[in-house]
C-alpha positions in Angstrom: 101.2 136.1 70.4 103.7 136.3 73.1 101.3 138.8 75.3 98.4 136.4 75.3 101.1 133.7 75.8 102.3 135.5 78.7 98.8 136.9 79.9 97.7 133.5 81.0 99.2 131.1 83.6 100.0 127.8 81.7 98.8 126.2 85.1 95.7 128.3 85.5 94.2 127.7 82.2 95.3 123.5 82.6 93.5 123.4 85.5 90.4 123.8 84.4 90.1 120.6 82.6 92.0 118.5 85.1 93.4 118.5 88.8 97.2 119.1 89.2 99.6 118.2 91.8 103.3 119.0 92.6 105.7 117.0 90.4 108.7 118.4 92.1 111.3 120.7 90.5 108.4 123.7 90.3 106.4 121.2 87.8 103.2 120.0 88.3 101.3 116.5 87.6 97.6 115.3 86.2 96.1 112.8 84.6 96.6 113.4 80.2 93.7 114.8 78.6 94.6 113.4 75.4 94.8 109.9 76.3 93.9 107.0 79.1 95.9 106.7 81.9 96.1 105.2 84.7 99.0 107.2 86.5 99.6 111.0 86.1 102.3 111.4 83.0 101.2 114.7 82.4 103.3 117.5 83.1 103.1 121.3 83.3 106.1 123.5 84.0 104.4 127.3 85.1 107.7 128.9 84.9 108.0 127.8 81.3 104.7 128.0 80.1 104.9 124.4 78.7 103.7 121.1 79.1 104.4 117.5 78.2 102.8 114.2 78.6 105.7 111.5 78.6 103.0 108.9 78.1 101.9 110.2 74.5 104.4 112.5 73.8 101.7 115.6 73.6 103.6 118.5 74.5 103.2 122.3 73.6 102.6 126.4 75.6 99.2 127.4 76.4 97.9 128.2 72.9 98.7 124.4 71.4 97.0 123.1 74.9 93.7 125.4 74.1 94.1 123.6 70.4 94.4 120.1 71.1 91.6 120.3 74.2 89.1 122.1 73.1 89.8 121.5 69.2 90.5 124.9 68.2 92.5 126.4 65.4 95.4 128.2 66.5 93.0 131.6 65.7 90.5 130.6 67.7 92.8 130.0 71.2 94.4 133.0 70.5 91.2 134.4 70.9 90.0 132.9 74.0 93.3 133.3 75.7 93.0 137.2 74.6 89.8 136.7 76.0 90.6 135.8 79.1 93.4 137.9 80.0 91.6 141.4 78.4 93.7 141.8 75.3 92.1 143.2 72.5 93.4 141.3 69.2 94.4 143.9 66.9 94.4 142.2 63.0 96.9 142.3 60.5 94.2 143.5 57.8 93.7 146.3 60.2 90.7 147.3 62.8 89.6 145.4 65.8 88.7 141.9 65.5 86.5 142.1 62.6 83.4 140.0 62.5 84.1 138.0 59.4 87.7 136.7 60.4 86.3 135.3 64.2 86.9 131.4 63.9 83.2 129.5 63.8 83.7 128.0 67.6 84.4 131.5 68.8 81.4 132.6 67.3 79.0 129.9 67.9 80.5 130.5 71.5 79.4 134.1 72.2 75.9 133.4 70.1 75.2 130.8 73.1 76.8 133.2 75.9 74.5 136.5 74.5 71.2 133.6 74.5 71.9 132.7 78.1 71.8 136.0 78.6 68.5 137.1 76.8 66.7 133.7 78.4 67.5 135.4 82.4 66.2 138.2 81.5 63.3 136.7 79.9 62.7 134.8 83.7 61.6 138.3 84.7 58.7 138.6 82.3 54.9 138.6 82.7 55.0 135.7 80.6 57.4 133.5 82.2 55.5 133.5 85.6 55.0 130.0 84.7 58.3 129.2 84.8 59.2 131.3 88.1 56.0 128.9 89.9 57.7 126.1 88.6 60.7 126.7 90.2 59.4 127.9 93.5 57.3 124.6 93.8 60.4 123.3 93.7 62.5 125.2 96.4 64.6 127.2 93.9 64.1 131.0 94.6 65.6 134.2 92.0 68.8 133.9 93.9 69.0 130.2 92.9 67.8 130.5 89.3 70.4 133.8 89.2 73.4 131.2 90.4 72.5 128.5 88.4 71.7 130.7 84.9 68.6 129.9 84.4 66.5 131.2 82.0 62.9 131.6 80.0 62.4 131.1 76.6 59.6 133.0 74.9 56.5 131.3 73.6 56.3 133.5 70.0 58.2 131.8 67.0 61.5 134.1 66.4 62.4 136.2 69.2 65.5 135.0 70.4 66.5 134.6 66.6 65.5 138.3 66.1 67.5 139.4 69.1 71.1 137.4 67.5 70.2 138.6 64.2 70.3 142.2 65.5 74.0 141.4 67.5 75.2 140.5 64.1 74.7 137.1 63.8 74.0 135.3 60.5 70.8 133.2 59.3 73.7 130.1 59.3 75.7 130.8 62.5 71.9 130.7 64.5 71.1 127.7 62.7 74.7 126.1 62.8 74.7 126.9 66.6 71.3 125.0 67.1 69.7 127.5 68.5 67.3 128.4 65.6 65.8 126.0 63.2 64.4 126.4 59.8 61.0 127.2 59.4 58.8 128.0 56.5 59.3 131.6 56.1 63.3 131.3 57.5 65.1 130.6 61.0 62.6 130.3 64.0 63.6 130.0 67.6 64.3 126.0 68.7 63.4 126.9 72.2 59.5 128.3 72.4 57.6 128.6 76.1 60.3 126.7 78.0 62.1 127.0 81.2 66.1 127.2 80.1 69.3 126.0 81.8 72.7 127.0 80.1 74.4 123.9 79.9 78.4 124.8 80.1 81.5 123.0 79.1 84.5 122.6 82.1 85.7 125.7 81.0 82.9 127.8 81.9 81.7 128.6 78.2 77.7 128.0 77.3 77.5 125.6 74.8 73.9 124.6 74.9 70.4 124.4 76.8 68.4 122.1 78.2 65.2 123.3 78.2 61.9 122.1 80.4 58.5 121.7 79.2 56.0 124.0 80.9 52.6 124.0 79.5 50.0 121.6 78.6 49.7 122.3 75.1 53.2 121.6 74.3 53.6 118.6 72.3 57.1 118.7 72.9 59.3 116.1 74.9 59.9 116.8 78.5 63.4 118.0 77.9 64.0 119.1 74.9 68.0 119.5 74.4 70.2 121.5 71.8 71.4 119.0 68.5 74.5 118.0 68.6 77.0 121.0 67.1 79.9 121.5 66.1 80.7 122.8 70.2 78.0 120.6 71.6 78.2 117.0 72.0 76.1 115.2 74.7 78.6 112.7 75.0 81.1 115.3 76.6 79.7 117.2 78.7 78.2 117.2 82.3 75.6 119.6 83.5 77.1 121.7 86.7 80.6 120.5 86.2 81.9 124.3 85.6 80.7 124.6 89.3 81.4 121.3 90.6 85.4 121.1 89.5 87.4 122.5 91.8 85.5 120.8 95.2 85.8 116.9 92.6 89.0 117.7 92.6 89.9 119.3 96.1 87.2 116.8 97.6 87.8 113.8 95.5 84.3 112.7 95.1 82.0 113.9 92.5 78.3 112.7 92.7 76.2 112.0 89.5 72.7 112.9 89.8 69.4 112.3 87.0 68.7 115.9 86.1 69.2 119.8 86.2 67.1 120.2 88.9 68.5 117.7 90.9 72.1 119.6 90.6 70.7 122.2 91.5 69.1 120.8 94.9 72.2 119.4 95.4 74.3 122.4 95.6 71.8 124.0 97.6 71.8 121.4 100.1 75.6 121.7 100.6 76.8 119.0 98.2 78.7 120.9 95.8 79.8 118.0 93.6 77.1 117.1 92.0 76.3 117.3 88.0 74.6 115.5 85.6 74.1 114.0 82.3 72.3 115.9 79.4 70.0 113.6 77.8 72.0 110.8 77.5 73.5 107.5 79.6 76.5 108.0 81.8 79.8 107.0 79.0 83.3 106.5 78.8 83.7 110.4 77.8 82.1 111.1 80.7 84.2 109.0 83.0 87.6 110.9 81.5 86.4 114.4 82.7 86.1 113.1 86.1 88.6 110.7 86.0 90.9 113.8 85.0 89.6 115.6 88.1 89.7 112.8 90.7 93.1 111.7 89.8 91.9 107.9 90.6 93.9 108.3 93.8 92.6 105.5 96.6 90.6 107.6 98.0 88.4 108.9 95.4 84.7 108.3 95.6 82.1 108.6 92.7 78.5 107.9 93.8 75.9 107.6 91.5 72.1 108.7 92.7 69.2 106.9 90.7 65.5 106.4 91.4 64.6 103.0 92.6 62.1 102.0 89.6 62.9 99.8 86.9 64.4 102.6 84.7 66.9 103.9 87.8 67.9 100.4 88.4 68.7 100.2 84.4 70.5 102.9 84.8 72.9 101.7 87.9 73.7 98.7 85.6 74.9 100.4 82.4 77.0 102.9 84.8 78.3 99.8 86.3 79.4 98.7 82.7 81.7 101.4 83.1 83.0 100.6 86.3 86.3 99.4 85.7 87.5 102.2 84.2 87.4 104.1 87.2 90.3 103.6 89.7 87.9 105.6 92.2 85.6 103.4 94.2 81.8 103.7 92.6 78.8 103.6 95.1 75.1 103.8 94.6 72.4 105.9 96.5 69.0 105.1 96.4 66.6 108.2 98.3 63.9 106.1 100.4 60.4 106.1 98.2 62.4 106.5 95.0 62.3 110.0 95.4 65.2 112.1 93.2 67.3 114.5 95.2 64.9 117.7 94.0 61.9 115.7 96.1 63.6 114.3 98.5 65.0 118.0 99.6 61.6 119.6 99.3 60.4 116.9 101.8 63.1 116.3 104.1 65.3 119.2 103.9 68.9 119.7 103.3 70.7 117.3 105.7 68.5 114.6 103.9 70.3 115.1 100.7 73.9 115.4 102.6 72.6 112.2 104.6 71.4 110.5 100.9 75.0 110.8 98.8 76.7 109.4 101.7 78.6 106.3 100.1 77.2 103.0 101.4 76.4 100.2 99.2 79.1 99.9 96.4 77.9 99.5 92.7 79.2 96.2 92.0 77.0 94.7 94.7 73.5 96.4 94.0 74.6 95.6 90.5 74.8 91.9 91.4 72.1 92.2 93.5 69.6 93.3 90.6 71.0 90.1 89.0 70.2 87.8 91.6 67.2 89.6 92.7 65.3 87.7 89.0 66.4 83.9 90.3 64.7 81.5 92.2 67.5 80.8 95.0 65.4 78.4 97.0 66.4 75.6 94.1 70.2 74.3 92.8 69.1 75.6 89.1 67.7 79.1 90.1 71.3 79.2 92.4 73.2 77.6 89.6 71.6 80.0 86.5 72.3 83.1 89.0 76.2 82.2 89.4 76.0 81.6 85.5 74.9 85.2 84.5 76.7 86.6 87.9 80.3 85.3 87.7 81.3 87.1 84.3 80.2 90.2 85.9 82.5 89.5 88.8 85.2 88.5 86.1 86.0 91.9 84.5 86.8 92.8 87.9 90.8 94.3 87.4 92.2 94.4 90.9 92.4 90.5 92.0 92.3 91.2 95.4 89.0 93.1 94.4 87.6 89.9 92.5 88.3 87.3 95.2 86.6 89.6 97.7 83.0 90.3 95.6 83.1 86.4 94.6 83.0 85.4 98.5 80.3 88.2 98.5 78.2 86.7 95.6 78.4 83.0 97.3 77.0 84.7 100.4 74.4 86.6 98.2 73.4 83.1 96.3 73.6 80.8 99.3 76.0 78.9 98.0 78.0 77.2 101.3 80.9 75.9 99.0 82.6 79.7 98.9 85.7 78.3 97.1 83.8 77.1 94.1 81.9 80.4 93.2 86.2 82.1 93.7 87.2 79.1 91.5 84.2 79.5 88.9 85.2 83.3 88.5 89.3 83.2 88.6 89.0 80.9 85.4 86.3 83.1 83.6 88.6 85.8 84.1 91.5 83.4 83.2 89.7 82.7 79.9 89.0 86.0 79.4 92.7 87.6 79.5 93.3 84.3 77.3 91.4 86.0 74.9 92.3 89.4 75.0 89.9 90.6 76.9 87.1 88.4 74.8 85.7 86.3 77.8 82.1 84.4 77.6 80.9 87.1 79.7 77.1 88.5 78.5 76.6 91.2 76.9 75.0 93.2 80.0 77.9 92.8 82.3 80.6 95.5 82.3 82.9 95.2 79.1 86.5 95.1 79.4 88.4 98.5 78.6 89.8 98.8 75.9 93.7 98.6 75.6 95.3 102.1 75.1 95.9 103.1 71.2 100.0 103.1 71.1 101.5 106.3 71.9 103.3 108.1 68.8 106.8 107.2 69.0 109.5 109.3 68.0 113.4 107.5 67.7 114.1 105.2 70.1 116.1 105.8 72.5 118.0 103.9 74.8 118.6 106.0 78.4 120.4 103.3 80.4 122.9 104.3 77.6 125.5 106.6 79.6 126.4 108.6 76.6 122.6 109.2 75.6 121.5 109.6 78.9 124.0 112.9 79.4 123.1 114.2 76.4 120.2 114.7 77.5 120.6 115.8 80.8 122.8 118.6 78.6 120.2 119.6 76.6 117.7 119.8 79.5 120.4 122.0 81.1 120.6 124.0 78.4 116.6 124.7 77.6 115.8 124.7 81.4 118.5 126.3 82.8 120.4 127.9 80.4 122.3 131.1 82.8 124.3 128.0 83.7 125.4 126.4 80.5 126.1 129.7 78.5 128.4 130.3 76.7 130.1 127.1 76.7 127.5 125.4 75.5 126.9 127.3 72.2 130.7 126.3 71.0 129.1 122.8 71.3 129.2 121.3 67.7 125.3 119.0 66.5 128.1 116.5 66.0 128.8 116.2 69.9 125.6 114.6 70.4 125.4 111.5 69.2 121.7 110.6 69.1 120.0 111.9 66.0 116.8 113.4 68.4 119.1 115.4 70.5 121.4 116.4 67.6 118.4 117.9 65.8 117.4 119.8 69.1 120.8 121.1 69.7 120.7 122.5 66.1 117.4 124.2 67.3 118.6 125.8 69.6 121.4 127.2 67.6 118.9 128.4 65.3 116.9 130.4 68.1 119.7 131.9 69.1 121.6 129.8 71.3 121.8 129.3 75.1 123.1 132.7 75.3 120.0 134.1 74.2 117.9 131.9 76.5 119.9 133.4 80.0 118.8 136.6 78.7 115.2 136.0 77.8 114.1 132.1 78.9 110.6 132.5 78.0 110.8 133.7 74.5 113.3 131.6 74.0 111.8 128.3 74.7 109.5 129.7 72.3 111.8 130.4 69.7 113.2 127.0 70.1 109.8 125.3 69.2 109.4 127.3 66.2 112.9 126.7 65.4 112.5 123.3 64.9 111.6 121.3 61.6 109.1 119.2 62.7 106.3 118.2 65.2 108.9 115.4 66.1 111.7 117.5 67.1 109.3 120.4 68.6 107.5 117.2 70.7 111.1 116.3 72.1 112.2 120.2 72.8 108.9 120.5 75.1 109.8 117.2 76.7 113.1 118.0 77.7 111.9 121.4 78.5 109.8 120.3 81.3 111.7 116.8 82.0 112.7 117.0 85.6 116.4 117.8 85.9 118.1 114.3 87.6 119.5 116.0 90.8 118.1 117.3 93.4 120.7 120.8 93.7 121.0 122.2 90.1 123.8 124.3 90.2 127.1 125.6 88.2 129.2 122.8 89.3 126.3 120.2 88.1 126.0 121.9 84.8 130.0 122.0 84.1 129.9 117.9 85.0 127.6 117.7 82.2 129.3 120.3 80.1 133.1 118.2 80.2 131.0 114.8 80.4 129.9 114.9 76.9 132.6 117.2 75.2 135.0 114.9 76.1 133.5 111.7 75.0 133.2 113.6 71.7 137.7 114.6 72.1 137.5 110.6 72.2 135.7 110.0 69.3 137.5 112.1 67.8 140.9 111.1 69.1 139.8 107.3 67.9 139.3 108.9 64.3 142.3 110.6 64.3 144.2 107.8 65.1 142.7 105.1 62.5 143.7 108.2 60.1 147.8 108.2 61.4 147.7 104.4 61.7 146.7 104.6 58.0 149.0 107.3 56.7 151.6 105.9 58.3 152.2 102.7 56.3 154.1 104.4 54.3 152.0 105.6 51.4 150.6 108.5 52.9 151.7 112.5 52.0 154.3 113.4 54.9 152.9 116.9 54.9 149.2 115.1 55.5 150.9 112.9 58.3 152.6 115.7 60.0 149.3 117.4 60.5 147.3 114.6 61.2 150.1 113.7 64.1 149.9 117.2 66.0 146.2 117.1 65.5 145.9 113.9 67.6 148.9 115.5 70.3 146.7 118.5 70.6 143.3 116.4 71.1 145.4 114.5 73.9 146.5 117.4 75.4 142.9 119.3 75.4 141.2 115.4 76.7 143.7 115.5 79.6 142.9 118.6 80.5 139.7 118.0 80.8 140.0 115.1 83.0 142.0 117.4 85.4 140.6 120.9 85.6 137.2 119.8 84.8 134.9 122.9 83.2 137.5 125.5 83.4 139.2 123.9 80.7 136.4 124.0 78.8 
């Protein structure tokens, strides 16, 4: 485990599901994949090979990261880590990676990688000369299909499910993996005659198709889309987002187009941001991938493109019920003659599409405008039924500054001269609204409010403005982060000389991997043996936080460390000096053993002498 561990940069592998920053102290910052945010809590340390979040107390190496993101069993990362990095997994049972003990995402993975596959190589068929017209009608050429993956599926009933079969898949993994469906006589192929896009997750890995009707005599949808599976869920993924990532994130702007071929025009045409939906409305899970790419700063930008018919204008409005939960700023682009961005580059060229994804008219007004656009505003009702169906949409606005600003707007948009009215009107909807938890009287079609975070798991409070607690842990940070400067002192430490229970049970981890001493030798494997050293996902949550907790100053060095180091050993020589004393004030009455007494008394003179010493040589009394 510790050569897959090692074989793949913490930071690389994080980084393809979110954007990172510099945190400081060689640790990076992003927005949690594991929960909402609004501001980056999540933290990776690359030297370490750990990382944190100190908003829901997720913490863990690589491996438990490749777990918890992409719900894996702890097989199944080691796996795709190994993967990765070239390592061939050798089992305990004996011979390489043996078919029967590969975990079922792993497998349903590679069935989808080897179709992809087999479908570009069916594009160079006789028969799929169909598909090659289709796409040449459309601007795409073989180096395009090649970049993009695309792919033919053959018209007969089973030969992609023959082709798996003899790779050594099963009947069940082809169906499980939606790529075959049962027909009469067994499995046949769920993709017959069509024009095939891989569809991958942010990680690069196929995990379905969307594939486009070609012929006449196919009584097929349009688009015809892999079921959800256990590795595909429409909900969570985006079409061109393995591509599109790392300019979102270095960019901050991501556009959202209708459709594959639109991505693809977009690309082309120098917008390398773009992706898409797969068969289904632009969601909430949707808006966390990008919203862990953008990293909401104030400058983000998320433009939506959607043909101007009814069913594109539908479309702006529910992606403006998610609008809020975007700290970016959301804009809409409508191409002139409602043509997608496929069209509209085959008619106009490249700059055309450049020229069309160019933010201009914010969602919240073409939203309001489609509202206001169905009134009669000549008359006070038509004005007066607008404001009524406009104003709670106005309302869920978060930012105040935001809401007054788009309620002058909507007064302008309804004619209504009497601007402070309409700013009144909306502040006490969205009054009402927080009065009722979020509950306000706005209709159903305007943007609901986000729901408030789920409460992070706690683990013992603690209270940091406490002195004592507070250099504790600052010793224990020490002592997992930096541990050349803490050893060996710090392994004569007693669990008793911390007086928080967490930070107790950590110290005794760390005494059970082996100490500090151990660490300055090997700090890698021994952050690792920490973690497994402690008793339970409580204790191994608050080792990984104060593994990658930034140390509190600036210059880490020997002399910080010692400060530390005498702080908290001698508040524990008090404690104990206090204990002592309440013992010899005891004895002393006169009933104790003199013997005992004696003892007790040059106890309490040596504690004096060692807490004095302290207080004047500092660590090298230590």
């Amino acid at each position: 485990m510790k050569a897959v561990r090692d074989a793949v940069p913490i930071d690389a592998v994080v980084s393809e599901y979110l954007q990172l920053r510099n945190a400081g102290g060689g640790n990076l910052k992003g927005l949690c994949p594991f929960h909402d945010e609004k501001s980056p809590s999540f933290q990776v340390s690359p030297a370490k090979g750990l990382f944190h979040c100190f908003g829901c107390q997720e913490g863990g190496d690589t491996i438990t990261f490749v777990m918890k993101v992409d719900h894996l069993t702890f097989s199944e990362a080691v796996e795709r880590l190994a993967g990765k990095a070239g390592i061939t997994l050798r089992y305990e049972e004996g011979g390489y990676n043996p078919t029967h003990q590969r975990g079922e995402r792993i497998r349903l993975i590679e069935a989808h990688k080897v179709a992809a596959e087999f479908y570009a190589a069916q594009l160079e068929s006789p028969e799929a000369e169909i598909g090659r017209a289709f796409l040449a009608e459309r601007g795409f050429d073989q180096a395009a299909a090649a970049h993009f993956g695309v792919g033919y599926s053959p018209a007969g009933w089973d030969h992609l499910t023959r082709f798996l079969r003899g790779k050594g898949f099963s009947d069940k993994e082809l169906i499980l993996s939606g790529l075959s469906q049962d027909g009469r006589r067994g499995p046949i192929d769920r993709f017959r005659g069509r024009l095939m896009w891989p569809i991958r997750d942010i990680g690069g890995e196929v995990v379905g198709f969307g594939a486009r009707k070609l012929r006449d005599d196919d009584n097929g949808p349009k688009y015809l889309n892999t079921p959800e599976t256990p590795i595909y869920k429409k909900s969570q993924v985006l079409y061109g987002i393995d591509l599109a990532k790392k300019e979102i994130a270095k960019s901050s702007r991501a556009v959202v187009v209708e459709g594959y071929t639109d991505v693809m025009a977009c690309h082309l045409a120098g917008v390398p941001t773009a992706i898409a939906t797969c068969g289904t409305a632009f969601g909430g899970e949707h808006i966390k991938i990008l919203r862990r790419l953008l990293m909401d700063n104030g400058s983000a930008r998320v433009i939506f493109t959607f043909d101007g018919d009814a069913a594109g204008q539908k479309a702006a409005l529910r992606a403006f019920e998610d609008d809020q939960k975007f700290a970016a700023e959301t804009y809409i682009a409508v191409a002139p003659d409602g043509m997608d961005p496929c069209d509209l580059r085959l008619a106009k060229g490249d700059a055309a599409v450049a020229d069309l994804v160019e933010p201009r008219t914010p969602l919240f007004e073409f939203a309001l405008r489609q509202i206001v656009a169905r009134y009669d505003l000549e008359t006070p009702a038509g004005r007066a039924a607008a404001l009524d169906e406009a104003a709670p949409v106005v309302a869920r606005i978060k930012n105040s500054g935001a809401q007054h600003e788009v309620a002058v707007q909507l007064a302008g948009m309804l004619g209504i001269l009497d601007t402070q009215f309409v700013v009144k009107r909306v502040a006490q909807l969205a009054r009402w609204a927080r009065d009722r938890g979020g509950k306000g009287p706005a209709p159903q079609r305007g943007p609901q409010p986000v729901p408030a975070r789920p409460a992070a798991p706690s683990g013992p409070a603690l209270n940091l403005r406490n002195p004592v607690y507070a250099t504790e842990r600052e010793l224990l940070k020490l002592a997992l982060q930096r541990p050349d400067l803490v050893s060996p002192a710090f392994d004569a430490y007693g669990v008793d000389e911390f007086t928080a229970a967490p930070y107790a049970a950590v110290r005794q981890a760390i005494l059970d991997a082996g100490g500090a001493e151990y660490g300055a030798q090997d700090p890698q494997e021994y952050l690792v043996r920490v973690r497994e050293a402690a008793p339970d996902d409580t204790v191994r949550a608050m080792v990984t936080e104060l593994a990658v907790e930034a140390i509190m100053r600036r210059t880490v060095d020997e002399a910080y460390a010692g400060d530390q180091l005498v702080t908290v050993r001698l508040r524990a020589v008090d404690r104990r000096i206090r204990d002592v004393q309440g013992t010899f004030t005891r004895l002393s009455g006169g009933h104790g053993d003199p013997e005992q007494l004696a003892a007790v008394q040059n106890e309490l003179w040596v504690l004096q002498q060692y807490g004095r010493a302290l207080r004047e040589r500092g660590a090298a009394a230590l």
